[in-house]
C-alpha positions in Angstrom: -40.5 7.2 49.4 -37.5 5.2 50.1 -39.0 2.2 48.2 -39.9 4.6 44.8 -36.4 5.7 45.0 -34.5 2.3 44.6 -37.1 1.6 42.2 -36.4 4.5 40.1 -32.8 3.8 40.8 -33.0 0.2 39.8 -34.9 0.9 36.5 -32.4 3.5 35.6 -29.5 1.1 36.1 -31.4 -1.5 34.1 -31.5 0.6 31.0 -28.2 1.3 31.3 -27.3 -2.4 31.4 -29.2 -3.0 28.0 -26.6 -3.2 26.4 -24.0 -5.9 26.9 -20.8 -4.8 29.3 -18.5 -5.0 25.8 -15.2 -3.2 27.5 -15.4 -3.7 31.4 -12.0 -2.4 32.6 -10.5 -0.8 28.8 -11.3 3.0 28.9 -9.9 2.8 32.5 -6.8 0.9 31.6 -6.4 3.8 28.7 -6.7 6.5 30.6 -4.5 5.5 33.0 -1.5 3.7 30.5 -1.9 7.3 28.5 -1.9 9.3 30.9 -4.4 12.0 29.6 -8.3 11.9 29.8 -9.9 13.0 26.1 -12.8 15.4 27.2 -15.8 15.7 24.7 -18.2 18.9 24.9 -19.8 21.8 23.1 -17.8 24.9 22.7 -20.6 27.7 22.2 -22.8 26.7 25.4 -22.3 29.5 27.6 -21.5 29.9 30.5 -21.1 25.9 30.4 -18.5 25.9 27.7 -17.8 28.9 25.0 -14.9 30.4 23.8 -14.2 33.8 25.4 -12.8 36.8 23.4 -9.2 35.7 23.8 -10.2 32.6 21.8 -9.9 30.2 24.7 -12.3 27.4 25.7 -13.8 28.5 28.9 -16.9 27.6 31.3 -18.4 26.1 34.0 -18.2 22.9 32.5 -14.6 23.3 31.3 -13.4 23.7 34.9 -15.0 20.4 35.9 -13.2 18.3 33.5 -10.0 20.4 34.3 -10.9 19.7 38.3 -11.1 15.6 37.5 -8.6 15.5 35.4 -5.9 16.7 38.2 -8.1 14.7 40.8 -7.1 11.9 38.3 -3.6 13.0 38.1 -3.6 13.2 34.3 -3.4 15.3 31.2 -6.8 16.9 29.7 -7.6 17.0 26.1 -11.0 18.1 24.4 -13.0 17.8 21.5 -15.5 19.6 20.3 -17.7 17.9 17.5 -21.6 18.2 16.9 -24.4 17.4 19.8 -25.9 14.6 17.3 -22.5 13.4 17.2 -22.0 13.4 21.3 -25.3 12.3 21.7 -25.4 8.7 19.8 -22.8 7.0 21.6 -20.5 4.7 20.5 -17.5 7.0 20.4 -15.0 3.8 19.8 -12.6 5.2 21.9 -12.1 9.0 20.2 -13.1 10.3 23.7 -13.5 9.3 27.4 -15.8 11.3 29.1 -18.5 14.1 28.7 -19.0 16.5 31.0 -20.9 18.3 28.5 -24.7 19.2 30.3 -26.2 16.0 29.4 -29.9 15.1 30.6 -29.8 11.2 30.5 -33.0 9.9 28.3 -34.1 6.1 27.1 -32.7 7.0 23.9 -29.6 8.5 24.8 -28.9 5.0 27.7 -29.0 2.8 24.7 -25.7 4.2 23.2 -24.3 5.8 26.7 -23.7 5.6 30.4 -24.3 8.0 33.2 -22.5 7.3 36.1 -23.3 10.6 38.4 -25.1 13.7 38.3 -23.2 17.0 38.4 -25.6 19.6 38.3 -29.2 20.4 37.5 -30.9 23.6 36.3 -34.5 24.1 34.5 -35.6 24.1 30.8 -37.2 27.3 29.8 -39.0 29.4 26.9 -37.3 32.2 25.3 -38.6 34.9 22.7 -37.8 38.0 21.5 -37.9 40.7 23.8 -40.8 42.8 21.9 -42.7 39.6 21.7 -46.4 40.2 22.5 -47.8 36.6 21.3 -46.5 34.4 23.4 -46.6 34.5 27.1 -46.0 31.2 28.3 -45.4 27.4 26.9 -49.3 26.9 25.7 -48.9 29.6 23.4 -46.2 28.0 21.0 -49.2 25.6 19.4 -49.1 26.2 15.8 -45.2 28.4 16.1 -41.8 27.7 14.9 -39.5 26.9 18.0 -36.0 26.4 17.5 -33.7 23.8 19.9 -30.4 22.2 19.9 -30.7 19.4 17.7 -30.4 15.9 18.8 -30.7 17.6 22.2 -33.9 16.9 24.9 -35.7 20.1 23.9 -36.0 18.7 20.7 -37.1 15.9 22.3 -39.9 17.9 24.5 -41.3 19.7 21.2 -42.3 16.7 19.7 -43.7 15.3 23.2 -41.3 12.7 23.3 -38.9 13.4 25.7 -38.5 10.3 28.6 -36.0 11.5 31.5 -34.6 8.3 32.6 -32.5 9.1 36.0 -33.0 8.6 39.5 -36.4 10.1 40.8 -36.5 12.2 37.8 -39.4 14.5 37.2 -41.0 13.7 34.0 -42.0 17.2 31.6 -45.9 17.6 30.9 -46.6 19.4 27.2 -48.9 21.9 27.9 -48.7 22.7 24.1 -50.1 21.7 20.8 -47.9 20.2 17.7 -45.1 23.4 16.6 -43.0 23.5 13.8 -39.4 22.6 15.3 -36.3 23.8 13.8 -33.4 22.0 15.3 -30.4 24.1 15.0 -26.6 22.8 15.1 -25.6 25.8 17.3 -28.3 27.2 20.0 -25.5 30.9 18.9 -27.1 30.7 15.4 -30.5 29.9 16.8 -30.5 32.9 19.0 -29.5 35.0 16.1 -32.2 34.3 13.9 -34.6 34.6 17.1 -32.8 38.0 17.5 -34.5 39.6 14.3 -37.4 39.2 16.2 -40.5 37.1 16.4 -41.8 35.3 13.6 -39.2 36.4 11.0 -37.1 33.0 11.0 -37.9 31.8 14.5 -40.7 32.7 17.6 -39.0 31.1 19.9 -36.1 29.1 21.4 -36.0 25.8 24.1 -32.9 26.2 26.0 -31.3 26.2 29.7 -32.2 28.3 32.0 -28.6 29.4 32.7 -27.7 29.9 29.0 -30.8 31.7 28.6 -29.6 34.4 31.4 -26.1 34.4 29.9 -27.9 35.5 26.3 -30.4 38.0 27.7 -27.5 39.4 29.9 -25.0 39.5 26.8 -27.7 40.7 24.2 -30.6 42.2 26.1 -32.6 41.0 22.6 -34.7 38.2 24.8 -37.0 37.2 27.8 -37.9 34.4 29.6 -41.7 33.8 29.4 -42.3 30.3 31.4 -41.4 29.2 34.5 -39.6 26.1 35.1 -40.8 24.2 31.8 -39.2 20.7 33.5 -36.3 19.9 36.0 -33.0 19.1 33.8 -30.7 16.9 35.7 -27.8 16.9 34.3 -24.9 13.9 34.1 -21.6 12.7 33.3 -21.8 10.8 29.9 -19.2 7.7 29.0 -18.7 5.1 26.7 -21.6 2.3 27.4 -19.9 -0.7 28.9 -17.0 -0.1 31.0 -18.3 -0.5 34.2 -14.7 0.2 36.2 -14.5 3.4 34.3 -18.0 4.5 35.6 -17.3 3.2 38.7 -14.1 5.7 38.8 -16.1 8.8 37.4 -18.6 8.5 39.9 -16.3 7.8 42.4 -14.3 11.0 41.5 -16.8 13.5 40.7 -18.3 13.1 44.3 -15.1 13.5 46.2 -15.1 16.9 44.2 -18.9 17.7 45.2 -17.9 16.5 49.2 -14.5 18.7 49.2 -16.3 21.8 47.5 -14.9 22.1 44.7 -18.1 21.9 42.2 -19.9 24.1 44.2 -16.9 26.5 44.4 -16.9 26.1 40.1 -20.2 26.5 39.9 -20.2 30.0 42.3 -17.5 31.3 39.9 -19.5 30.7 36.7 -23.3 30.9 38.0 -23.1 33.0 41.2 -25.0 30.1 42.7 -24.4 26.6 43.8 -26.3 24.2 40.9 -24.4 21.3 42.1 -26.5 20.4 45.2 
């Protein structure tokens, strides 16, 4: 076991490295000189990271950028641009960091690096709640299922999602080829879904956490899978600065050993997700 895991581990690392180490030490030397950390995240992922009805940017996420930013002893700014956008990398310097609920894949360690998981929670199947058609993920051969776009449900519909982390449990697909309709906004997704099943959408790819916070919020949806694949999910950077990384890592586990993420995570989940 102990031998599968440094494998995993050192075949994770190598994709990483694919790229060449183009600013060892820079995004470091920025953060520290400017004294302010430039966070970069979605804002309508609840309960990760959604604006409230007193129009302020709140969530799970949110409060673990806030919690290393003062472990860092610096400012924190955010930015809140498209997933496709987060997603393909080179961010030439607009932001630092994403804590943003990120599930490292080949494609995604071309462009980025992941220096440290932060939490993990399953990908499910959601419908409408008078659905009768579907009642698990074998049943979406042939539908129109809706997912983030750029993000690894996407991926999954089209059987081509590759979880490259540590002793990461690749996703079967159970299912024949769907019609996907990648959405910019999983809010607009779950309206269209909530006009009920096959009108614009039959179904929806998402987090298990969100889905609860969506079905608790709306009562318009179910859950009709189990766990459809285990989502581990990691701190993004800029590819290449290997000092940075080293610092993120470094920082996001003294605030898993002191309790603060689970603490977070408690306030926004009811559960610990950052074991």
């Amino acid at each position: 076991m102990l031998k599968r895991l440094a494998f995993a581990a050192a075949a994770f690392v190598a994709i990483q490295a694919a790229t060449p180490m183009a600013w060892a030490g820079e995004i470091l030397d920025r953060v520290t000189k400017r004294g302010e950390v430039k966070l970069v995240l979605l804002n309508d992922y609840p309960p990760f990271s959604f604006i409230n009805d007193k129009n302020e940017l709140v969530g799970f996420d949110i409060d673990v950028a806030k919690a290393f930013a003062e472990r860092l002893g610096v400012k924190l700014s955010i930015d809140t641009p498209a997933w496709e956008v987060i997603a393909a990398g080179n961010w030439r310097g607009r932001w630092d960091i994403c804590i943003c609920s990120m599930t490292p894949t080949a494609e995604r360690a071309e462009v980025l690096d992941f220096p440290v998981k932060y939490y993990e929670s399953p990908a499910v199947l959601v419908v409408h709640k008078d659905e009768a058609r579907i009642k698990g993920i074998g049943d979406i051969t042939g539908k129109t299922v809706a997912a983030q776009s750029g993000a690894s449900y996407e991926a999954y519909l089209q059987h081509a999602l590759k979880i490259t982390a540590p002793d990461a449990q690749q996703p079967s697909f159970p299912f024949g080829k769907v019609t996907v309709a990648p959405y910019e906004t999983e809010t607009v997704a779950f309206q269209d879904l909530g006009l009920g099943g096959g009108k614009r959408l039959d179904a929806v790819i998402t987090n298990y956490i969100t889905a609860k916070e969506r079905i608790d919020a709306t009562g318009q949806f179910k859950i009709v899978s189990d766990k459809l694949y285990a989502e581990p999910n990691w701190v993004a950077v800029e590819k290449g600065d290997a000092a940075w990384s080293a610092k993120v890592k470094a920082t996001i586990e003294a605030l898993k050993a002191d309790g603060t993420l689970s603490a977070i995570s408690k306030r926004w989940i009811g559960i610990d997700i950052t074991g």
